[in-house]
N, C-alpha and C positions, 0 to 999 in steps of 0.2 A: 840707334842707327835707323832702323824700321820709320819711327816715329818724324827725323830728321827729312826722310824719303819721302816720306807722307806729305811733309808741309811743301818741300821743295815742288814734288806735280801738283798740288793746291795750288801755289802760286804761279805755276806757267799756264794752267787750263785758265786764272781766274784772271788772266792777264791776256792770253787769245780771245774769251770771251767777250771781255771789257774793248778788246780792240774789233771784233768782227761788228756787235752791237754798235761801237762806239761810232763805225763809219756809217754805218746807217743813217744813224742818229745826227751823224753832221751833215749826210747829206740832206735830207730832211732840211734842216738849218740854212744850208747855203742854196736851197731851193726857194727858201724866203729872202734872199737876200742879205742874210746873215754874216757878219762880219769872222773870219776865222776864229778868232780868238772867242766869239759867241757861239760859234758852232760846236768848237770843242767845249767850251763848258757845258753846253745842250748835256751833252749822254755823263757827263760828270757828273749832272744835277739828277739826273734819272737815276741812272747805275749807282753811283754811289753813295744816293741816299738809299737805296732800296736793298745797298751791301751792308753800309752804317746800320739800319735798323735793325738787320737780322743779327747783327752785334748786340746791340743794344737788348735786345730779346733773348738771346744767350745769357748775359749779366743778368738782365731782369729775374729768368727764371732762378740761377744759381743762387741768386740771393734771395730769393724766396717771394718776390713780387710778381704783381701779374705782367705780364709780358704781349697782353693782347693789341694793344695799342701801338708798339715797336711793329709788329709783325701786319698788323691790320695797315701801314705807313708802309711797307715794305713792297706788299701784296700790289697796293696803288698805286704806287713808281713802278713796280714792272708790270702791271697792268696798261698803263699808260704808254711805256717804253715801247713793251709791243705790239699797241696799238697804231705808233707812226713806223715801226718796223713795218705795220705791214701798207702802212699809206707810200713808204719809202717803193715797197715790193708794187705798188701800182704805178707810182712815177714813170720807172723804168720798164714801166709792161712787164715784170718779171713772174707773174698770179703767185701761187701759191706755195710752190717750189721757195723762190728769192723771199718769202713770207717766211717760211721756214726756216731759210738759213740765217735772215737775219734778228727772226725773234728767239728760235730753239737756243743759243749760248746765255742769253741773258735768264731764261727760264732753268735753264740746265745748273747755268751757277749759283743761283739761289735755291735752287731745291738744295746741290751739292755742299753748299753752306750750309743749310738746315742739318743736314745729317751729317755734316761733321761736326756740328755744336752738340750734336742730339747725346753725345757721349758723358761731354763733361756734365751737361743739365740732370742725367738720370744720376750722375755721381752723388753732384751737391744734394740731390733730392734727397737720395738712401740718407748722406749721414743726415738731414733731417727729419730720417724715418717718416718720410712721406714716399707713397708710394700709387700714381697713376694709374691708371684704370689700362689695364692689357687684355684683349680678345683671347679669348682661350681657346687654345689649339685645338679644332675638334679634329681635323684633317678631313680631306678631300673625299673621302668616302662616307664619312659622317652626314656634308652637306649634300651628296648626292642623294642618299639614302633616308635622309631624313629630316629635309631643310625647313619645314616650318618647326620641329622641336630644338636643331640646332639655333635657330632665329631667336624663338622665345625664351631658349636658354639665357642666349648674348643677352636679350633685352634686360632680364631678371638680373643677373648679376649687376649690370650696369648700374640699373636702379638700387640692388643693395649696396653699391661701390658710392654710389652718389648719397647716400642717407647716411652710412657711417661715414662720411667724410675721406676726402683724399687723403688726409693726414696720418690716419690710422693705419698702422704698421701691419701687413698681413706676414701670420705667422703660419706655417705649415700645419696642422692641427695635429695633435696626438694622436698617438698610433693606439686603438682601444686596446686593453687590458685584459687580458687573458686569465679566465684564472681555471684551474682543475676544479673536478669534484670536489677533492681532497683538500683541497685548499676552503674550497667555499664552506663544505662541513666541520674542519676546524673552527673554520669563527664561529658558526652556527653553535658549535658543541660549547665552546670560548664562555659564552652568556648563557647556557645549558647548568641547570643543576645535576650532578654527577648520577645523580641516582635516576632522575630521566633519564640519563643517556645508557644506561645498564638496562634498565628497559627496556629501551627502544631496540638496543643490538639485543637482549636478550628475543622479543616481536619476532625480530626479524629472520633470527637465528634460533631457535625455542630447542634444539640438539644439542647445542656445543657448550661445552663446558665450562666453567666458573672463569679458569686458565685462559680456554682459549677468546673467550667475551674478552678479559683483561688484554690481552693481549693485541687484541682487536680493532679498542675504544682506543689504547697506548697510539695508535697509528694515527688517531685523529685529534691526537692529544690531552685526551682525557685520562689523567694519570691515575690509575686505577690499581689493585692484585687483585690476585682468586680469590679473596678472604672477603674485600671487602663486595665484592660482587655475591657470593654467595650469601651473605649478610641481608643485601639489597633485596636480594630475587628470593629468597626463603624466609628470611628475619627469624625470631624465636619458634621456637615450635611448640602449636598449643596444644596442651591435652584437654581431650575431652573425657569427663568419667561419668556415667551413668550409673545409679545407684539404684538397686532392688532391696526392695523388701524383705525380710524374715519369712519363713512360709506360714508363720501364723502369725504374722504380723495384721493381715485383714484377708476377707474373704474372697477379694480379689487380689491375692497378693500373686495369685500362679499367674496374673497377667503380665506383671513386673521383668523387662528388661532383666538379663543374668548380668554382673555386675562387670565393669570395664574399672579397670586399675587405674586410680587419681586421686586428686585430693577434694576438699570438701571445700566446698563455697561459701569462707564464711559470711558474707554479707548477706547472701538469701538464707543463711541459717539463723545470722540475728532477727531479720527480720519476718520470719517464720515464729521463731518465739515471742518476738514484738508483738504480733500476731495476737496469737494466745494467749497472753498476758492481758492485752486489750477486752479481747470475747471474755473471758474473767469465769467463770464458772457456767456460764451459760452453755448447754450443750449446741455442740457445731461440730460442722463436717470439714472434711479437708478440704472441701471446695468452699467451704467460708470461707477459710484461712488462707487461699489462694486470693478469692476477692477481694480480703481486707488487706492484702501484702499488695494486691495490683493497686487498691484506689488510693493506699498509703506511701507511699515508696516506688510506684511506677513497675515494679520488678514483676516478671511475668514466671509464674511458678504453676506448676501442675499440681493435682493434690496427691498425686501418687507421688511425686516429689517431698510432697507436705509430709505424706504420711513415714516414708524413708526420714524422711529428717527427725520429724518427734519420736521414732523407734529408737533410731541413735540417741537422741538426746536422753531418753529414758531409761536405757544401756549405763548409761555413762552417771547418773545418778544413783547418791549412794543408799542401800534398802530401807534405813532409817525414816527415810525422807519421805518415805508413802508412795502412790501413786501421783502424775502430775497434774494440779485442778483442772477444771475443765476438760470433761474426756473427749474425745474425737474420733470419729468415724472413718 
């Protein structure tokens, strides 16, 4: 009904118009002598090619051609129209006033045409996902406040409007993406080896216990227990044993560490005897047998070490057997 309303005052304004222009325009004509029937065609040929085009430039657009040619046709029929609009307005001595009234209808209803095409043209365009270049709102305090950036704004966009092409569909841009702490240190932890990250809370947290770590790292997704955390951050536990001498085992024996409770090392105890076996009877000291265990074997041994180890070994030898060759100091 709305729609039906519309068109109805369309056609009475574009038909007053047509007639207020149109007598102008004959008169103009039968000022030359013009036959009626020429006089009326006069503003027919004007007016209604200058209505025709702006038709024709509504189609053009819809259909997705250019339309500059329809409308640039249009512009020059009413350019022309009211230019004897206003030769009509001097005939009759009427200045600028009778200028007015008789050129404003013909200008009025071609703009008025313009913007009632301007509807369906932005239709067809959308569903061709084309999408013309629109000033953007800064509003009226923006350009008061601040018109050379508002300016070069418009400028800038327009230039990127024109280099990606009208065609190109603008899309509202995504809303950026949020993420928590929590979030970002799960990925982080995500490609984390477990036992880093037992670490790092243990670093951070150097009080809290096995539990409460597990329970901790659990929150950022590092599925963990107490067990195996205390595994991580402890591991085996090494004993260390220090071995003394006999009190007459050497003359320096009262300088010998008192004895801590562990087991024997046997790799520096073979190769302490490897040692000795080497030196062969030749007499040497425990600080030989420390230098030929370092330059042989890498292994760094003391000779007060030296000398604990051949004690035990000599111990452990049955009396038959003599004393071991090679004696040592």
């Amino acid at each position: 009904m709305n729609r039906n309303a519309w068109r109805f005052a369309l056609t009475v304004v574009s038909l007053a118009a047509l007639a207020t222009t149109g007598w102008s325009l004959y008169a103009v004509a039968r000022h030359y002598d013009a036959p009626k029937v020429i006089a009326v065609a006069v503003f027919l040929v004007f007016d209604g090619i200058a209505y025709a085009c702006l038709h024709l430039a509504s189609e053009a657009s819809a259909a997705g051609r250019s339309a500059f040619g329809a409308r640039a046709t249009a512009v020059g029929m009413a350019g022309v129209s009211v230019y004897l609009n206003r030769f009509h307005a001097d005939l009759i001595h009427g200045g600028t006033p009778a200028f007015l009234l008789f050129a404003i209808p013909t200008v009025g209803l071609l703009l008025l045409s313009e913007l009632s095409w301007a509807g369906p043209r932005a239709e067809a365009r959308a569903e061709r996902a084309e999408q013309p270049y629109r000033l953007p709102a800064f509003g009226g305090w923006a350009w008061a406040l601040a018109p050379r950036l508002a300016g070069s704004t418009v400028k800038a966009r327009a230039i990127a409007h024109i280099e990606h092409g009208p065609t190109a569909a603008i899309t509202a841009p995504e809303p950026a993406v949020k993420y928590t702490a929590t979030e970002v240190l799960r990925r982080r932890f995500a490609e984390m080896d477990p036992a880093d990250a037992i670490r790092i809370a243990h670093d951070a947290h150097p009080d809290t216990p096995p539990a409460e770590l597990a329970s901790m790292l659990i929150t950022y997704g590092v599925i963990v227990d107490a067990v195996q955390v205390a595994l991580v951050l402890h591991g085996p536990r090494t004993e260390v044993s220090v071995e003394r001498d006999e009190d007459d085992d050497a003359g320096d024996a009262h300088h010998d560490a008192p004895q801590v409770g562990g087991g024997v090392d046997a790799t520096k105890t073979k190769a302490i005897l490897d040692a000795v076996t080497a030196l062969g009877d030749r007499g040497f000291t425990s600080a030989d047998v420390a230098d030929w265990v370092m330059r042989s074997t890498g292994i760094a041994v003391k000779p007060n070490y030296v000398r604990t180890t051949l004690s035990r070994e000599a111990k452990k030898a049955k009396p038959s057997r003599g004393p071991m060759e090679g004696g040592y100091a």
